[in-house]
Structure formats: structure tokens, C-alpha cells
Phi, psi and omega in degrees: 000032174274142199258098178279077195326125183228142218280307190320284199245067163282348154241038194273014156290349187321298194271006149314284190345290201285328177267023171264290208292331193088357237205131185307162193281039199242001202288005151260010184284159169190160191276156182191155178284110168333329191280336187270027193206154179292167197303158175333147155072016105308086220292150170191149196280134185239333164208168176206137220232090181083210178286331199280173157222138190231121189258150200206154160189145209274173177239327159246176155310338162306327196137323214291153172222144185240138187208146183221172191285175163194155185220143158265153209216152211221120193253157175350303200263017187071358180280154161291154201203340204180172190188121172229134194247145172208142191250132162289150209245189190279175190262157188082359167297142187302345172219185186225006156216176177222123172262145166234142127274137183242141241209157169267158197296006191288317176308109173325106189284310172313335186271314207108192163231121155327159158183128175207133180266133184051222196271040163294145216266325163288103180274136164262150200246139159249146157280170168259158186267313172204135162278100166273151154354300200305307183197222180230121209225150151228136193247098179256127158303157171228133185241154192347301174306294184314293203307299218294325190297303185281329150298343180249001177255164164267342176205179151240195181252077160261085236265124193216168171239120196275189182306319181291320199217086166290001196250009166260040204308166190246119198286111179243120153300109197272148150258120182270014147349051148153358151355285219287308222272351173277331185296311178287329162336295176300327162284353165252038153241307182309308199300337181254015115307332166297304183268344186285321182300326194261315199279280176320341190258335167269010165290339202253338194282000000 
């Protein structure tokens, strides 16, 4: 079941965001000097915090760039195995991040996916939503309490059962190593997306 990562999709969660927010998909966006940043459509690391990597990718000429944390995830024996990416979302949204995972195409589908923090005793099971070439993706929100948990946690769980062997599921380590300091980062990139979007539309009157 080794999973071969792949970075573009590290950012295929864009339009999950937006409709968790309710909010155009651009609501994670922010500007940055074209010279400094590779061709259009083309993912790249801008910082890394712990485990996490907070990832970007421009999308016009203009600059904008949408960016989310992203982890490559490891099954028991150290293959890769998974990639789980999360974008903070705007404040009053119904979550206060949107996660996607991806899974190897391998996976039993009909079990779900586990997903638990730290020592809870309670797995919450997500379904999956679609299988690509890449993988298997499942897209969940995390509210405010999940964020506040993982920040204060050392790893989280996710559990998935492969095709061959369902009665074996496979336990994968999230680590929240450098967690609190990628997340907020992505949240002092929504907010100044926030004021260039209030600064252009009174520029525009």
C-alpha cells in the first residue's frame, strides 16, 4: 500500500474551502511578488513548521496565491502512504479548517476513514467522497474544539482498511509537530487577503 505523493494535490481542497465558508474559492488567498515565486499552477513550499509544510500556488498573474498546511503520513513500517492537507477557513464559518486526505487507491471503501486526536477513545469515521488516479480523498471540516485539540495535542490518528485485508486495518500517524505555528500562519494569510479584497473593492468605488 505504498502511496505516491503527489504535491498538486496538495492543493485540490480549494473548492471543500469554499463551500465550508460559504466564501468565494479565492478566501484563502494573498499576494506575493511574482519573481519570487514559480510558474502559474505550480505548488511550492513557502514555509515549514514541525512536520507541517505550508504550501502555495499562484493562480493568476496578479500574484494570488491559495495555500494550505500539507503532511505526507507514513503507515507503521514507514512507507508513505497518505497526504493529508488543511486550509484555515474564514472566522464565523460553520468550521474553522477544511481537511482533505488522500488514501491509496487500495483502500477499502464501505469501513470509511477513522480520524481521532490524541488519546480519544472515540473514532470519528468519515466517508470517502471520490477515488482518482492518485488516490482515494476524503474531505472533512474541523471545528474550533478539533483545531483547539490539535493544537494542544501531539499527533492525531487516522485509520483506514486495506482491500486485501479488511480485518486489518492500518493505523496512519498524523504528527502535530509545528501544527499550531502552520495553522496560524494560514490564518495571517486569510486575513491579509481579507484587507487586499476590502482595499481593492474601495479602490474600484
Amino acid at each position: 500500500m505504498i502511496f505516491r505523493t503527489n504535491y498538486r494535490k496538495a492543493l485540490t481542497s480549494a473548492l471543500f474551502v469554499a463551500s465550508l465558508a460559504g466564501a468565494p474559492a479565492l478566501a484563502q488567498e494573498t499576494t506575493t511578488d511574482a519573481a519570487e515565486t514559480p510558474p502559474l499552477g505550480t505548488p511550492f513550499v513557502v514555509a515549514t513548521h514541525g512536520d507541517w509544510e505550508v504550501m502555495c500556488n499562484q493562480i493568476n498573474e496578479a500574484g494570488i496565491l491559495n495555500c494550505e498546511m500539507y503532511q505526507l503520513l507514513f503507515d507503521p513500517n514507514e512507507q508513505p502512504i497518505a497526504e493529508i492537507t488543511i486550509a484555515a477557513l474564514p472566522f464565523g464559518s460553520e468550521f474553522s479548517g477544511g481537511a482533505t486526505i488522500t488514501t491509496p487507491l487500495e483502500t477499502f471503501l464501505p469501513t470509511g476513514m477513522g480520524w481521532s486526536i490524541g488519546e480519544a477513545e472515540d473514532m470519528r469515521v468519515e466517508g470517502f467522497r471520490v477515488c482518482t488516479v492518485v488516490g482515494c480523498v476524503v474531505r472533512m471540516g474541523l471545528t474550533p474544539e478539533e483545531i483547539d485539540e490539535m493544537r494542544a495535542g501531539a499527533n492525531a490518528t487516522i485509520l483506514i482498511a486495506p482491500f486485501v485485508a479488511i480485518d486489518q486495518p492500518v493505523p496512519i500517524n498524523v504528527s502535530l509537530s509545528g501544527f499550531t505555528a502552520a495553522y496560524e500562519e494560514l490564518q495571517v494569510r486569510l486575513s491579509e487577503a481579507a484587507a487586499a479584497a476590502r482595499e481593492a473593492a474601495a479602490a474600484s468605488e
